[in-house]
KOLMIMI-940275 format. One record per residue: residue number from 1; residue in three letters; x, y, z of N, C-alpha, C in turn. Coordinates in Angstrom, 1 decimal. Example, Ala and Ser with C-alpha at 12.3 -4.5 7.8 and 13.67 -1.06 7.14 Angstrom:
REM KOLMIMI-940275
i:aa:nc1:nc2:nc3:cac1:cac2:cac3:cc1:cc2:cc3
1:Ala:13.2:-5.7:7.8:12.3:-4.5:7.8:13.2:-3.3:7.8
2:Ser:12.8:-2.2:7.1:13.7:-1.1:7.1:12.9:0.0:7.9
***
This chain:
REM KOLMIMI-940275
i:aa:nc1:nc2:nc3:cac1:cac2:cac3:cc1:cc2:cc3
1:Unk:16.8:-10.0:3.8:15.6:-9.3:3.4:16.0:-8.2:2.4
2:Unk:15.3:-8.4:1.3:15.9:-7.3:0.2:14.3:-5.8:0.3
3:Unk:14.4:-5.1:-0.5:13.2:-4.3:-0.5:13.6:-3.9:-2.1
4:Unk:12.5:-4.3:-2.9:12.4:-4.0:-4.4:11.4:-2.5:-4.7
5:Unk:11.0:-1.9:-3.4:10.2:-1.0:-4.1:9.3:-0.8:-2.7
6:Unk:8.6:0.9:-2.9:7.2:1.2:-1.9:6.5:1.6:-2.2
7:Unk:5.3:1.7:-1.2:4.2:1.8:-1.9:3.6:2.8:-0.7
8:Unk:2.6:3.6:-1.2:2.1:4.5:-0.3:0.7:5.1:-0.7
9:Unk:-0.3:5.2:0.6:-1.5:4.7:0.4:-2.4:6.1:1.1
10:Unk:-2.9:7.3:0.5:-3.7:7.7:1.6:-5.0:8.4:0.8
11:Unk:-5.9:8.3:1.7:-7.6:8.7:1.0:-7.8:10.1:1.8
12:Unk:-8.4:10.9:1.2:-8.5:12.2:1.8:-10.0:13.0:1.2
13:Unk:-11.2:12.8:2.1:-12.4:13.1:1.8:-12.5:12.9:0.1
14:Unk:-12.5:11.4:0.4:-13.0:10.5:-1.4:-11.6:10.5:-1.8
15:Unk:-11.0:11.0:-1.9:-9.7:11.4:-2.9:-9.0:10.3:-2.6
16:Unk:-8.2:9.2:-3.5:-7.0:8.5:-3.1:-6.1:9.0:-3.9
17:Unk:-5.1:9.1:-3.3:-3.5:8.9:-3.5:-2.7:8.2:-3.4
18:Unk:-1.7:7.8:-4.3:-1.0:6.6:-4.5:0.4:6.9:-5.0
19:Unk:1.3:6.5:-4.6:2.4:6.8:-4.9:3.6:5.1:-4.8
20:Unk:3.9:4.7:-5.8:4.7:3.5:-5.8:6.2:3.5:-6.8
21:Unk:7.0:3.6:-6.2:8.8:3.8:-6.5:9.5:2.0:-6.5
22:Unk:9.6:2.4:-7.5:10.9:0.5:-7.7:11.6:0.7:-7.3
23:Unk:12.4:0.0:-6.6:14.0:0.5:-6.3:14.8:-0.9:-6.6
24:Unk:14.4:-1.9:-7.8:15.1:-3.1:-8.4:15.7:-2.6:-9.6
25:Unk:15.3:-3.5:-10.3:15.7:-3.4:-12.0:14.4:-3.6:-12.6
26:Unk:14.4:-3.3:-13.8:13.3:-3.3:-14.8:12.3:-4.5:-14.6
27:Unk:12.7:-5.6:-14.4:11.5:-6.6:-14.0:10.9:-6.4:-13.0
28:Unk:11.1:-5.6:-11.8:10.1:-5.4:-10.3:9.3:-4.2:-10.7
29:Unk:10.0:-3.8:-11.7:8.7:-2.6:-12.0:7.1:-2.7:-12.0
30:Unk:7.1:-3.6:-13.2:5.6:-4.3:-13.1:4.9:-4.4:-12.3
31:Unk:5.7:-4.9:-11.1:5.0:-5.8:-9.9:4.5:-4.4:-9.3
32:Unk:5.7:-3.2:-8.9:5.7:-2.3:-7.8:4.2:-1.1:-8.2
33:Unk:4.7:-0.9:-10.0:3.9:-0.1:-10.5:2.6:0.3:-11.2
34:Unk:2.8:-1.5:-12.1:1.7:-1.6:-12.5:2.3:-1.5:-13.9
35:Unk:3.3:-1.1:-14.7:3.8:-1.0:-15.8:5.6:-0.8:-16.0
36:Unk:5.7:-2.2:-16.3:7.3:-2.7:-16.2:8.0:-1.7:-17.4
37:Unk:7.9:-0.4:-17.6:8.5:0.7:-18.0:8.7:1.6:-17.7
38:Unk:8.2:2.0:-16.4:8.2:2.8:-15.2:8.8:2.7:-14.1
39:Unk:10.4:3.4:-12.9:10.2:2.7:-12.3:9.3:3.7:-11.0
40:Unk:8.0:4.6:-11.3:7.8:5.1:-10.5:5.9:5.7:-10.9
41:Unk:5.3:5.6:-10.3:4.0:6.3:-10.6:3.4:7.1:-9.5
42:Unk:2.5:7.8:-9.8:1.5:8.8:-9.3:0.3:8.8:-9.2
43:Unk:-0.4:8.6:-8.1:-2.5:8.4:-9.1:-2.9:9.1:-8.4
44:Unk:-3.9:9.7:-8.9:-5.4:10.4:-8.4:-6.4:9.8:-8.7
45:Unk:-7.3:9.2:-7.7:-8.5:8.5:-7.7:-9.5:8.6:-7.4
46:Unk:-11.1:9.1:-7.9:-12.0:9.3:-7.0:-13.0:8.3:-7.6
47:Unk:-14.2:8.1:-7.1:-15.5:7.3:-7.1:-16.6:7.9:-6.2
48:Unk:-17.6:9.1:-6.8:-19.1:9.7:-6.3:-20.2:9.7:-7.2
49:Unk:-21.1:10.5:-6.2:-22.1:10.2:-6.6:-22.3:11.7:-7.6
50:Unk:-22.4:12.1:-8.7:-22.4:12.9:-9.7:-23.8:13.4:-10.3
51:Unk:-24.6:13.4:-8.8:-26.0:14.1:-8.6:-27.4:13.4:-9.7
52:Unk:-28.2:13.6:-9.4:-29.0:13.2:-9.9:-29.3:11.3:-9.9
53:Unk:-28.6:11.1:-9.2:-28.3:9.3:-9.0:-26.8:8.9:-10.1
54:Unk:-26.6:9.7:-10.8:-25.6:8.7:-11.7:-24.2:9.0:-10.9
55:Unk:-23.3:8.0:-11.1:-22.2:8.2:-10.0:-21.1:8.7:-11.6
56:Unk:-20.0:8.5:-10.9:-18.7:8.6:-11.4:-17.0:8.3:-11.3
57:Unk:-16.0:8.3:-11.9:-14.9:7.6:-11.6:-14.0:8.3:-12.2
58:Unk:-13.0:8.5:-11.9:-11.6:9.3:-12.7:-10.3:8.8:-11.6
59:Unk:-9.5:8.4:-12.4:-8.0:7.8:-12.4:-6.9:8.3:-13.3
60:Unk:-6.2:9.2:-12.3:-5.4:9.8:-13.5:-3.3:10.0:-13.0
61:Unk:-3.2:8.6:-13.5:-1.9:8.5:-13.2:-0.7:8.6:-14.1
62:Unk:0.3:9.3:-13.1:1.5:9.4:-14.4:2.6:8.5:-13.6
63:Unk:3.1:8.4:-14.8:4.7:7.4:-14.4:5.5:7.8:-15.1
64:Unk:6.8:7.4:-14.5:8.3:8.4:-14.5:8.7:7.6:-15.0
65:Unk:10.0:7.5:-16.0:11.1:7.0:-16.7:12.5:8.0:-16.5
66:Unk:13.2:7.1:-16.1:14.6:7.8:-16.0:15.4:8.0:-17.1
67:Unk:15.8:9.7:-17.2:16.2:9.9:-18.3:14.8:10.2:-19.1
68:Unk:14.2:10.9:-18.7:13.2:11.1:-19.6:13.4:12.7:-20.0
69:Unk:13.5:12.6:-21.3:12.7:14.2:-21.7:11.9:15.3:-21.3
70:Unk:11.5:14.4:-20.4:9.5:15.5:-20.3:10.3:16.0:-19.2
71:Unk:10.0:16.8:-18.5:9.4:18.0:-17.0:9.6:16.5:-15.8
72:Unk:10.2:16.7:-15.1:10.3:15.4:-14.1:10.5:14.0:-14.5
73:Unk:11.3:13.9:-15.2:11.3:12.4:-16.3:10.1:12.0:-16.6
74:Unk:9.1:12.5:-16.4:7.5:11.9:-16.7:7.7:11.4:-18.0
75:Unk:7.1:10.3:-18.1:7.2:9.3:-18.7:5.7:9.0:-19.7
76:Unk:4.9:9.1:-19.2:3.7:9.0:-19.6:2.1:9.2:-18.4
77:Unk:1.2:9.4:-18.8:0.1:10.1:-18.1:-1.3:9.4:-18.3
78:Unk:-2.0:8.9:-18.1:-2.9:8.1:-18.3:-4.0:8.9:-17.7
79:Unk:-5.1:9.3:-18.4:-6.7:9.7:-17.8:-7.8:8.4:-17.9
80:Unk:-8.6:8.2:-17.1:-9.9:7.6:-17.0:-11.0:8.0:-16.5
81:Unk:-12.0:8.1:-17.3:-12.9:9.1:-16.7:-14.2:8.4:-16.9
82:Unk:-15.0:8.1:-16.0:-16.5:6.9:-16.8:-17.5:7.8:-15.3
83:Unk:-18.6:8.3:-16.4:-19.7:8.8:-16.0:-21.1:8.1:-16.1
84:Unk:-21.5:7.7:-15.3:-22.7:7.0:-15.2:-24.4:7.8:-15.1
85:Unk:-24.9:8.1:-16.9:-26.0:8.8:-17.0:-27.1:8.5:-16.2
86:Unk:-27.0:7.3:-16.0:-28.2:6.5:-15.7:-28.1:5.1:-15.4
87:Unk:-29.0:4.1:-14.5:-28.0:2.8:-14.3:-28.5:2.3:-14.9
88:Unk:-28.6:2.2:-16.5:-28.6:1.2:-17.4:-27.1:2.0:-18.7
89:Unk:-27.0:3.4:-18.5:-25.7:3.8:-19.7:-24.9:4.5:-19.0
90:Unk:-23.7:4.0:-19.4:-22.5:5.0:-18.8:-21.2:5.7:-19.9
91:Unk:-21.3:6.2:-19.9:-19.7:6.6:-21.1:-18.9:7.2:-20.1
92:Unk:-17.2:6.3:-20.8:-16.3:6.6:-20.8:-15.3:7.1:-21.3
93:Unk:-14.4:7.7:-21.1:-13.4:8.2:-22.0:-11.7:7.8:-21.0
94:Unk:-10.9:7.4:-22.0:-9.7:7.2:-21.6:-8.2:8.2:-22.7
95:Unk:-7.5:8.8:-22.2:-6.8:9.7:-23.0:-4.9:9.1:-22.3
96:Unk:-4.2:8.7:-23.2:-3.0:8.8:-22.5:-1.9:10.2:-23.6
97:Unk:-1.2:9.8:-22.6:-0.1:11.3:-23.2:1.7:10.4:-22.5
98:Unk:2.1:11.1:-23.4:3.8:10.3:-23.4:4.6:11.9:-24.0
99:Unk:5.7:11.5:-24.1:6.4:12.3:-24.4:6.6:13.0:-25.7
100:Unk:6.1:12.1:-26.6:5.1:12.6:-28.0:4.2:13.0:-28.5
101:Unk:3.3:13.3:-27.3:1.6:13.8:-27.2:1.0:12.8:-27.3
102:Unk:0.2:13.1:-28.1:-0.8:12.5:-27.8:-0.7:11.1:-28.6
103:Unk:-0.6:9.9:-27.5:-0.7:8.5:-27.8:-2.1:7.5:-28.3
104:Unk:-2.8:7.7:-27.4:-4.6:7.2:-27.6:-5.7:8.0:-27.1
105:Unk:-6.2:8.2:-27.5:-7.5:8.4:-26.7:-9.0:7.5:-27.2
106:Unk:-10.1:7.0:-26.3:-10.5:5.8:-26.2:-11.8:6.6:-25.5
107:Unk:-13.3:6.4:-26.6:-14.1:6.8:-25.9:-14.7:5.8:-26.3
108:Unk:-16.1:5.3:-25.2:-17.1:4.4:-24.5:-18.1:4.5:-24.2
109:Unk:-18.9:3.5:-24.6:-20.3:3.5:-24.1:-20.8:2.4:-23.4
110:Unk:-21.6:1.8:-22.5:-22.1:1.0:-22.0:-23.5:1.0:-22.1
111:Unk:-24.3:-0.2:-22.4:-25.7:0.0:-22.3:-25.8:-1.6:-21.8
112:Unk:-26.9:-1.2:-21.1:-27.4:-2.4:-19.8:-28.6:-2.6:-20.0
113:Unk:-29.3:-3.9:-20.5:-30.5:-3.6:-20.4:-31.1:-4.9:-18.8
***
């Protein structure tokens, strides 16, 4: 029995937390983390209701690289944020950050008819 990596799982009044560590080589990364250049990530996850009926979502995970530059080998940072005005429009915005600043940022709209 080999063990390529863990995963760890806990929700805390809405809040998820997620924590997944490779402990292979560069190919089990993918699998463990979700991005085979990382062998480690972090997430903050919520999904409510954002009053007035429109709900909401934010996901905001970072992953480690060894040997990294940044503050904790952090590696890179990923935001997701999608606010639902109304249930026919929603906008989103997505921002990542790396060790060079600022990499993309990605805003959205949704319309439903």
């Amino acid at each position: 029995m080999e063990f390529y990596g863990i995963e760890l799982n806990c929700t805390l009044n809405g809040i998820a937390f997620r924590s997944a560590s490779s402990f292979g080589d560069a190919d089990d990364n993918e699998e463990i983390t979700g991005n085979e250049l990382y062998w480690e990530v972090f997430c903050i996850s919520n999904n409510g209701d954002g009053g007035g009926g429109g709900a909401y979502s934010f996901d905001v995970c970072t992953y480690f690289l060894a040997n990294s530059t940044m503050l904790f080998d952090s590696g890179e940072t990923v935001i997701d944020v999608s606010f639902e005005i109304t249930s026919s429009f929603t906008i989103n915005t997505a921002l990542t950050i790396d060790a060079t600043g600022f990499v993309e940022w990605v805003l959205g709209a949704f319309v439903t008819f």
